[in-house]
N, C-alpha and C positions, 0 to 999 in steps of 0.2 A: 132311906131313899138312896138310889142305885148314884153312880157318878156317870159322866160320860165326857169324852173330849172336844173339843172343836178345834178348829183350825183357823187363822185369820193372817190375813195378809197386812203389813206396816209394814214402814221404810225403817232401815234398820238404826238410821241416829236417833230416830222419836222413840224405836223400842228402847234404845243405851238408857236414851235420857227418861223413858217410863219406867224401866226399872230402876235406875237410879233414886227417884224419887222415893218408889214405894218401897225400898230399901229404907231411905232414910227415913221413913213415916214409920217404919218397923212390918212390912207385909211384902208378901213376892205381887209379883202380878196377876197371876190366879184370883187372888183373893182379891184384889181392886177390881176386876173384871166382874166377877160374883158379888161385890157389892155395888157398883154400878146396874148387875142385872134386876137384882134382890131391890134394889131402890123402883126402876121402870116399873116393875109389874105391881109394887107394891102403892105409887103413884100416876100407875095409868101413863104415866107423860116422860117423855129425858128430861130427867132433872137438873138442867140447865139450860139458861136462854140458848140458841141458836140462832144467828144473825150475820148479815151481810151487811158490816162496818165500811166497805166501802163505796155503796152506794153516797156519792156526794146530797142526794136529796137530803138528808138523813144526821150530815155532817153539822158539828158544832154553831159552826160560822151559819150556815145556810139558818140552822131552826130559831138561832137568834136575832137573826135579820127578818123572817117571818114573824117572829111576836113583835119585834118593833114595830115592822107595816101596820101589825093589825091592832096595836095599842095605838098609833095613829090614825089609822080609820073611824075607833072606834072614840075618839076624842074631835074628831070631823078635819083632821087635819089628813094629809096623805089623799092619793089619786088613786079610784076605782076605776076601770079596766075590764071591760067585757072580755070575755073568755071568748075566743075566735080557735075551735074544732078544725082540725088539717081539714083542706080542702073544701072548706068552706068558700075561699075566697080565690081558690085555685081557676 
């Protein structure tokens, strides 16, 4: 199978610090790149979650204060609360 190049744009401390790494793992970057591609194609998906951590809905504190409420609702203890839509009341 033929080879060919690409080209890609990084800031250059993330590049120090990704070579860096795949030095230490024993591979250049090529080769991590080629196996990160060799992984997508071969699982259809990027092989890693991808997530926006700081949405606060999402955060720690927030999703265990939601299962409390609703371990309390669900025991008849805790206040239910109609859901009132923008501009409903506007």
């Amino acid at each position: 199978m033929g080879q060919t190049n690409i080209n890609i744009r990084m800031d250059e401390e993330l590049k120090k610090q990704f070579d860096s790494f795949c030095n230490a793992v024993g591979m250049n970057m090529s080769t991590a790149i080629n196996i990160f591609a060799k992984t997508v194609v071969r699982e259809r998906r990027i092989p890693f979650e991808i997530a926006l951590d700081s949405d606060p809905f999402y955060s720690a504190e927030n999703t265990a204060r939601l299962k409390k409420a609703a371990a309390e609702i669900e025991v008849g203890k805790g206040t239910v609360h109609e859901l009132i839509e923008d501009g409903e009341n506007a």
